[in-house]
Every structure is written in C-alpha cells, then in structure tokens.
C-alpha angles and dihedrals in degrees: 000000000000120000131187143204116239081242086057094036091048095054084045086061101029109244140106124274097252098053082047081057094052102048085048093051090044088055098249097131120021117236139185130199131234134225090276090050094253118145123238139178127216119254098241096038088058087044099051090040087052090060098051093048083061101060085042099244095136119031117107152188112324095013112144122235119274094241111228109224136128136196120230086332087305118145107195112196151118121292098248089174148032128170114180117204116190083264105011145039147187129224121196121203130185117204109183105301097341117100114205129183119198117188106202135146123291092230078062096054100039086044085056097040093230111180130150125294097024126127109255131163118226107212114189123193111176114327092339131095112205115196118217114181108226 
C-alpha cells in the first residue's frame, strides 16, 4: 500500500504542510508513524480525504486556500478511482481541487500499475487527459 509524508501528502492537496499537520492533529485524516517516528497517511484515506476536500467538506476555520495553479497544463494528485471494463478502463485524480477523469485501456492502466491512493500526474493537452505515475 502506498503511504505518504504529511510534506507529500500536503503538495498533493495543495496546501501547505502545516495545514497538512492540523487537519492530522484534529483527526481529519488518520496517520500512523514509522520506526523513525515520522508520520505517514495511508494512500486511500488521502485519497478519500482528498475528495472530500474537494467538495469542501472538511476544511475549517484558519485553513489556508487551496492555490489554483498548473504547470505546462500538469496536475499532479492521488488516484482516487479506477474502474476497470474487459477493454477499457477510467482513472479518476484529484489535484487539489481539480477532478480529472482520464478513459484509457485497461492494458494502460495495468502497465502503469495505477491503483488507488498513488501519486499520478493528469496531463491534459486539448481535450485529453494523459496519466504519468510519479
């Protein structure tokens, strides 16, 4: 399972590390330490608490703004989805507040290992969304 620091799991939502450390001591999203006494989150609870985020079900009073910029048209996030068909499959990213959906082949997604809570990039040229794992 993939697991990140509150410094990873902070520039996947946006935000700066010590709001990332406030929503974790206030219980928002659930971590667990390592043997070095770092603190890590769980791939699909970021990515579940990244979705709600979205939809702005969790942010309080003296959180900062998630800032809305994008490098070269690259959304770097968390899978939050994927739905696999026989041919063809859909992978769902959430980049701070940015949704994107990306339909793709299953071969793609299965060559790329994509699964729920990793760290992906969405790049979108025109009306496509191409998916690079981190």
């Amino acid at each position: 399972m993939h697991a990140y620091t509150i410094g990873q799991a902070a520039r996947l939502l946006g935000v700066s590390p010590d709001t990332a450390r406030r929503w974790a001591d206030a219980g928002r999203v659930a971590t667990h330490r390592d043997e070095a006494g770092r603190r890590f989150i769980e791939g699909t609870a970021l990515a579940a608490f990244s979705v709600e985020l979205a939809k702005g079900g969790t942010a309080g009073p003296g959180d900062e703004e998630t800032p809305h910029t994008s490098v070269r048209n690259a959304f770097p996030g968390i899978v939050t989805a994927v739905k696999l068909g026989d041919v063809a499959a859909q992978v769902e990213i959430q980049a701070g507040p940015h949704r994107l959906v990306s339909l793709l082949t299953r071969e793609a997604v299965e060559e790329l290992g994509l699964e729920v809570g990793m760290e992906a990039t969405a790049r979108v040229k025109s009306t496509n969304v191409h998916i690079d794992r981190a």
